[in-house]
NUMI-728591 format. One record per residue (C-alpha): residue in one letter; chain; x, y, z; residue number from 0. Coordinates in Angstrom, 1 decimal. Example, Ala and Ser with C-alpha at 12.3 -4.5 7.8 and 13.67 -1.06 7.14 Angstrom:
REC   type   mol       px       py       pz   seq
REC      A     A     12.3     -4.5      7.8     0
REC      S     A     13.7     -1.1      7.1     1
//
This chain:
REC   type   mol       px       py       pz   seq
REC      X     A      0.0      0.0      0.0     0
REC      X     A      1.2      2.9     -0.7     1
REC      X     A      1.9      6.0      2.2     2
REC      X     A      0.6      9.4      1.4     3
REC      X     A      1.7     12.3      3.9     4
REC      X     A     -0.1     15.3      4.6     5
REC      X     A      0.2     18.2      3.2     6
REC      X     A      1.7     19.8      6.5     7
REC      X     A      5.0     17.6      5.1     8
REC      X     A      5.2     19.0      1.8     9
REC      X     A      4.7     22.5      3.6    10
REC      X     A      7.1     22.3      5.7    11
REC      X     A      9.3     21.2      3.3    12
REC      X     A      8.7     24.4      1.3    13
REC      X     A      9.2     26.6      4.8    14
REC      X     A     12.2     24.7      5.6    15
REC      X     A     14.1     25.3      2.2    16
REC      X     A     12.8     29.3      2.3    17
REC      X     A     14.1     29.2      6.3    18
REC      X     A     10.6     30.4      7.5    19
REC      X     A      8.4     29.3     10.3    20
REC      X     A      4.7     29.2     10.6    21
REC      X     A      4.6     32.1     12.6    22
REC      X     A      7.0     34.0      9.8    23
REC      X     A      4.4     32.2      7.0    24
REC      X     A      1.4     34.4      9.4    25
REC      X     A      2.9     37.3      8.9    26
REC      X     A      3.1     37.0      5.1    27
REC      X     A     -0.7     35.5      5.1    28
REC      X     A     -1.7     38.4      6.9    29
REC      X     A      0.2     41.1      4.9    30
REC      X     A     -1.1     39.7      1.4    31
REC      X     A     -4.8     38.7      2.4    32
REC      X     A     -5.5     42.0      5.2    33
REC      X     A     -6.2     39.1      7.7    34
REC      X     A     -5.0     39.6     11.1    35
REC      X     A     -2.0     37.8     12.2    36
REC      X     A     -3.9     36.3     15.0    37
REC      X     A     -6.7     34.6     13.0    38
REC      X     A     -3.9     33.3     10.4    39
REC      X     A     -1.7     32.2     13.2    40
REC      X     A     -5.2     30.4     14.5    41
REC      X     A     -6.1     28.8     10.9    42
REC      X     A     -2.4     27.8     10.7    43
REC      X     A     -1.9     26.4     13.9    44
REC      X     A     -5.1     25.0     13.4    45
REC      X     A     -4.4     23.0     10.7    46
REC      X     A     -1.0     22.0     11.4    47
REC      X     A     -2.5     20.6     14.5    48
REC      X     A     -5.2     18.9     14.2    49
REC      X     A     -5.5     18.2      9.9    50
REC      X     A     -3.5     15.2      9.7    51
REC      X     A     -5.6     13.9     12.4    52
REC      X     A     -8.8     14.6     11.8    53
REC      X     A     -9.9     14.4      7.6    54
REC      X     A    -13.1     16.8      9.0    55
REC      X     A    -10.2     19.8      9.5    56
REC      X     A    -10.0     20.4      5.6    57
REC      X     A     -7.6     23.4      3.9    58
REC      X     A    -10.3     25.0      2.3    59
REC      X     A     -9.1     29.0      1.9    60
REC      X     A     -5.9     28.1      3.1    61
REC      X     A     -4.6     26.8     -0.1    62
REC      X     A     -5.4     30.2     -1.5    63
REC      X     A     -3.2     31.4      1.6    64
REC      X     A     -0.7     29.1      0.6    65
REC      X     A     -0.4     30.2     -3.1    66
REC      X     A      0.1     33.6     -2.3    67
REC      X     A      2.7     33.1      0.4    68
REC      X     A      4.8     30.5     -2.0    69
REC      X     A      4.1     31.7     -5.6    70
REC      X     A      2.6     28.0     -6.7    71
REC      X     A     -0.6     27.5     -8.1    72
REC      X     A     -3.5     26.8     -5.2    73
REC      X     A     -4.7     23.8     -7.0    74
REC      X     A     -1.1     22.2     -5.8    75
REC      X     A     -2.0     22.4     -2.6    76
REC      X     A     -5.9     21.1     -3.1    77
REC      X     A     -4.6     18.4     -5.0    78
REC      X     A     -2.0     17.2     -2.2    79
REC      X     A     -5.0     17.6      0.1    80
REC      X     A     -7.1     15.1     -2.3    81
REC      X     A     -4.3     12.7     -2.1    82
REC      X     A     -4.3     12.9      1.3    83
REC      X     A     -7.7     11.7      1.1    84
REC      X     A     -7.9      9.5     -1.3    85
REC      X     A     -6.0      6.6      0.3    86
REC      X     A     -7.5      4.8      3.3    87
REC      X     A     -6.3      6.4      6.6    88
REC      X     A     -4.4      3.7      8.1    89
REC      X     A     -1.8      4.8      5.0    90
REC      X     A     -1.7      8.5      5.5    91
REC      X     A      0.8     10.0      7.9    92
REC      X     A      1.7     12.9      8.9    93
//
């Protein structure tokens, strides 16, 4: 069977190589969306947390969040996300 990770790994990956964090990725949210930091630390956090988890906790608008902060299309990140989901859970990691 194969293992599909969530899309927290890939984004990591991404902050790792551009040596930012999640609160750094926040900041940028919130400068190029007009969102406060606080409710796109929350979302984040949120998601970070609990997503790889729970298949409920969904990125929705966050992979519009995503495309702006990296410069890559936000239909990446949705289809990482429908990866995620399309394998049974006892493959998915996180």
């Amino acid at each position: 069977m194969v293992s599909i990770p969530h899309p927290t790994s890939f984004l990591m990956d991404e902050m790792i190589s551009r040596k930012m964090s999640r609160d750094d990725l926040a900041k940028i949210v919130s400068e190029k969306t007009g969102e406060s930091y606080g409710l796109a630390k929350l979302a984040l956090d949120l998601y970070w947390t609990v997503g790889p988890f729970d298949p409920s906790c969904r990125m929705g608008e966050l992979a519009e969040w995503f495309s702006l902060a990296f410069g890559i299309s936000k239909d990446y990140f949705l289809n990482l996300e429908k990866m995620w989901m399309s394998v049974p859970q006892e493959t998915r990691h996180d």
